[in-house]
N, C-alpha and C positions, 0 to 999 in steps of 0.2 A: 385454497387459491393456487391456482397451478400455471396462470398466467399472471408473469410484474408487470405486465404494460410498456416494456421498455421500448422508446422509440428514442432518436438522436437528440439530444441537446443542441448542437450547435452541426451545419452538416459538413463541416468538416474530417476527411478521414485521416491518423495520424497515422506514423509509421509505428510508433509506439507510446500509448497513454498510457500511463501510470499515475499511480498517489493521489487518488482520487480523495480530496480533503472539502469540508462543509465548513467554512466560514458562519459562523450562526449572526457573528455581531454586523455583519454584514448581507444576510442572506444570497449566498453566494458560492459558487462551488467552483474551487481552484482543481487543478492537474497538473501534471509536467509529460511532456513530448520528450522521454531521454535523449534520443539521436539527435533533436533539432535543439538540445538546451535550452528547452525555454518553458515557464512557468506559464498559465492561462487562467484566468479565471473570467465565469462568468455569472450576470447578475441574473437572479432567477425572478426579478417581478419584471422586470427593463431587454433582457435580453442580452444587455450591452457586453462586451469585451472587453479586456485587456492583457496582454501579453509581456513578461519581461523576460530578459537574452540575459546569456552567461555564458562566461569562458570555455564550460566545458559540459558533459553530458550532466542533466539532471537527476539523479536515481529517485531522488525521495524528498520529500519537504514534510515540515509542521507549521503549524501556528505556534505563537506567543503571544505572552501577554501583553506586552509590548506594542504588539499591532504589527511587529516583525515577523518573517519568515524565518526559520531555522531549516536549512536546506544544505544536501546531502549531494558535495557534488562530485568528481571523477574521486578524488581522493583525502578529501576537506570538507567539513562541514562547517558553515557560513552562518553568519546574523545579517539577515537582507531585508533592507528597510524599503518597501515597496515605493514610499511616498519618494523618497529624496535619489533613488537605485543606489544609495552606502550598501555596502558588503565589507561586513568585518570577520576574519578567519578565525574560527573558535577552537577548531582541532583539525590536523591533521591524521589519518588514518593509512595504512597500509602505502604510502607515496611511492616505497620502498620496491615492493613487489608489483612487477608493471603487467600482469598475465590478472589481475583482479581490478576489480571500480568497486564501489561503495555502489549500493542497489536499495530493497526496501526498507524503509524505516519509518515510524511514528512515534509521537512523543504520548512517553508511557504515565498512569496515574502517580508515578512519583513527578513528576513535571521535568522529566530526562529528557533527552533524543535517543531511543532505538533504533539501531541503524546496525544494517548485515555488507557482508560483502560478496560478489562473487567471482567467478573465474571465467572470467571469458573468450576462453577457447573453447572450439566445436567440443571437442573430449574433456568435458567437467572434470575438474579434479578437486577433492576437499580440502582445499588450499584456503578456502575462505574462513568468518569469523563473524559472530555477533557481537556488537559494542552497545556502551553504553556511556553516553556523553551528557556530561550537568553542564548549569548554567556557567561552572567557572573555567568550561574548558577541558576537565578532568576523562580520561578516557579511560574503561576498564573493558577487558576483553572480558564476554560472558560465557561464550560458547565454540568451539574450535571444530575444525573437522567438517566445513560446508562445502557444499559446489554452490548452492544458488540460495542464500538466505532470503527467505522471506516470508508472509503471510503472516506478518504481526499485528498481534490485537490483545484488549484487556478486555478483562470481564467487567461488566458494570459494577461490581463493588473496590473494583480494582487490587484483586486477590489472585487473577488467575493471569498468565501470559499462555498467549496459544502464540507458536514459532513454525516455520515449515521449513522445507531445504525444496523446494522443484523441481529437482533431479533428484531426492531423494526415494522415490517422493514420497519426503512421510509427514505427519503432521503431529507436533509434541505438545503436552499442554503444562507449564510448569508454575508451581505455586509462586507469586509473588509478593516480596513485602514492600509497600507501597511507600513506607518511612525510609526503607533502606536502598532499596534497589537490588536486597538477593534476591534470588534465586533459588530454589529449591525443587525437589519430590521432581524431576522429569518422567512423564510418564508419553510412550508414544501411543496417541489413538487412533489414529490414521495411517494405514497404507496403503497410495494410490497407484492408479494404472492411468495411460491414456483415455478408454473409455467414460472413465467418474471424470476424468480430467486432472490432469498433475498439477498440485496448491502452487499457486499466483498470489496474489494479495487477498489479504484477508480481513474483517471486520468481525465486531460482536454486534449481538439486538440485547435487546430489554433483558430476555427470558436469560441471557446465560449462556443462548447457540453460537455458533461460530460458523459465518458466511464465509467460503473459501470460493476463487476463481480457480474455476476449471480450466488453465487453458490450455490444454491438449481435448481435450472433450466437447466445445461449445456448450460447458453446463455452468450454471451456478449453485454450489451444494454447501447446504445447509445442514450443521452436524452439533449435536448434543455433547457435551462438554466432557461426554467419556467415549465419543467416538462415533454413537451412532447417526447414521446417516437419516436425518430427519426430512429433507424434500432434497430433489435434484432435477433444478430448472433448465428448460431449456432456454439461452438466449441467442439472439440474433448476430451474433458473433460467431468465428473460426475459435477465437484465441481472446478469450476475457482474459484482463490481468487484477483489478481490484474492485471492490465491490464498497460503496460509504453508504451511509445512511443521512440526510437533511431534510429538512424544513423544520417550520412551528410545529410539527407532533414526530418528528426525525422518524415519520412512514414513510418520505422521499428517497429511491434507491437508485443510487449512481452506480453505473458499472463503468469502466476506459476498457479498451482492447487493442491488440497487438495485429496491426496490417501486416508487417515488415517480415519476408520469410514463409507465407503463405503460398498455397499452390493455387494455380490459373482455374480448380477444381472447388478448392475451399472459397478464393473470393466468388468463383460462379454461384455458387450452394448459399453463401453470407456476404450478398456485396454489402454490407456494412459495415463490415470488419475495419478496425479501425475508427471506427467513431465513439464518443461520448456518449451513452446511453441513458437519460433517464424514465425510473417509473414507481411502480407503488410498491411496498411494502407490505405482507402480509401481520408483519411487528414493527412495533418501533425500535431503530435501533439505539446504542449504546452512545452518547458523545464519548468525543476523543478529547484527551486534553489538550492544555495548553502547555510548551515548555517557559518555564518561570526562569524570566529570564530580567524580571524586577521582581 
């Protein structure tokens, strides 16, 4: 299969989607617009919308079990109750250091928040860090030494963590213990260029692979859990940033992309850039979990 059928979800084009998340208890597929701080989600049997606003740039969001958002904002990550919009502050992150935001994150098979941070000036510098945040608020730095943390995902047994940096650009796969939240064995698989495309957000499937966005590339590639480069899709985008998998057999594949910063050449070549993308799956992917947050 060499074509996913992706066509727009909604036609809306963002300056920047991210955190491409599947709602399953709801059949439904949330995202965040960082620049516009705002969460989106939409109902995939209805079509319907809904959107909620915050203070500040959104980087990253999860689900909870709670029916809560755990969401990852300029410098704080939040318990945001969709229904009633409460936002309770659960940790503070980097407040301190104003040259970095909090960026991607998803909640890991131990029912954590992973969450990276980056540096957002033109000239990246490894000033950034990967965290790891529980339900009682507890922050542990995992990882030191980033310009652009991202492309977090678990294996489906929830034993491997694949981690990326985007201006690294490299892509690392490291053993996880599911009880604990270490860490271990780092090993890097992946060294990327523009052409593959430099790792963006990332997903697992069924088999064990690791979906990473290409976006310096307009590719979507698909890499074997020791590196190798297993398909490398072309999609309808300048600039994908995360790739999810949903529905009833999770062969439903979301991609978000990044409009914002494109040249008058790339949107000509991809006027889509920028939209929500859905389509098929050649696998089913991995669910993500929930952060346990009761």
């Amino acid at each position: 299969m060499t074509d996913l059928g992706l066509r727009p979800l909604v036609p809306t084009l963002h300056q920047l989607a991210e955190s491409a998340v599947y709602d399953d208890r709801n059949n439904r597929l949330l995202y965040c617009d960082i620049p516009d701080k705002a969460i989106h989600a939409v109902d995939l049997a209805s079509g319907d919308t809904k959107v909620w606003r915050f203070p500040s740039v959104v980087g990253s969001f999860g689900l909870t079990e709670s029916g809560r958002f755990v969401v990852a904002l300029r410098d704080s990550v939040v318990l945001f109750d969709p229904e009633t919009a409460e936002s309770r502050t659960l940790a503070t992150i980097e407040a301190e250091i104003s040259e970095t935001r909090l960026n991607d994150g998803k909640v890991g098979p131990d029912g954590c928040f992973w969450v990276g941070t980056m540096d957002e000036r033109p000239d990246r510098q490894p000033i950034g860090a990967l965290y790891r945040v529980d339900p009682s608020g507890k922050v542990e730095r995992k990882i030191d030494g980033l310009m652009v943390s991202n492309g977090l995902a678990f294996s489906p047994d929830g034993r491997i963590m694949f981690h990326s940096d985007s201006r690294g650009p490299w892509i690392d796969r490291w053993a996880l213990d599911p009880a604990t939240g270490a860490i271990s064995d780092r090993k890097r698989i992946a060294v990327l260029d523009d052409v593959i495309g430099r790792p963006d957000g990332g997903a697992t499937d069924a088999e064990g692979n690791y979906w990473s966005a290409g976006v310096s590339g307009a590719k979507l590639n698909r890499f074997s859990p020791e590196g190798e480069l297993l398909a490398s899709y072309d999609v309808p985008a300048a600039a994908p940033t995360m790739p999810a998998f949903g529905g009833p057999d999770m062969k439903t594949l979301f991609l978000t992309s990044l409009r914002d910063g494109r040249t008058e050449e790339q949107l000509r070549r991809w006027p889509l850039t920028g939209s929500v993308f859905i389509g098929t799956s050649p696998v089913a992917g991995s669910p993500v979990s929930r952060f346990r947050d009761v």
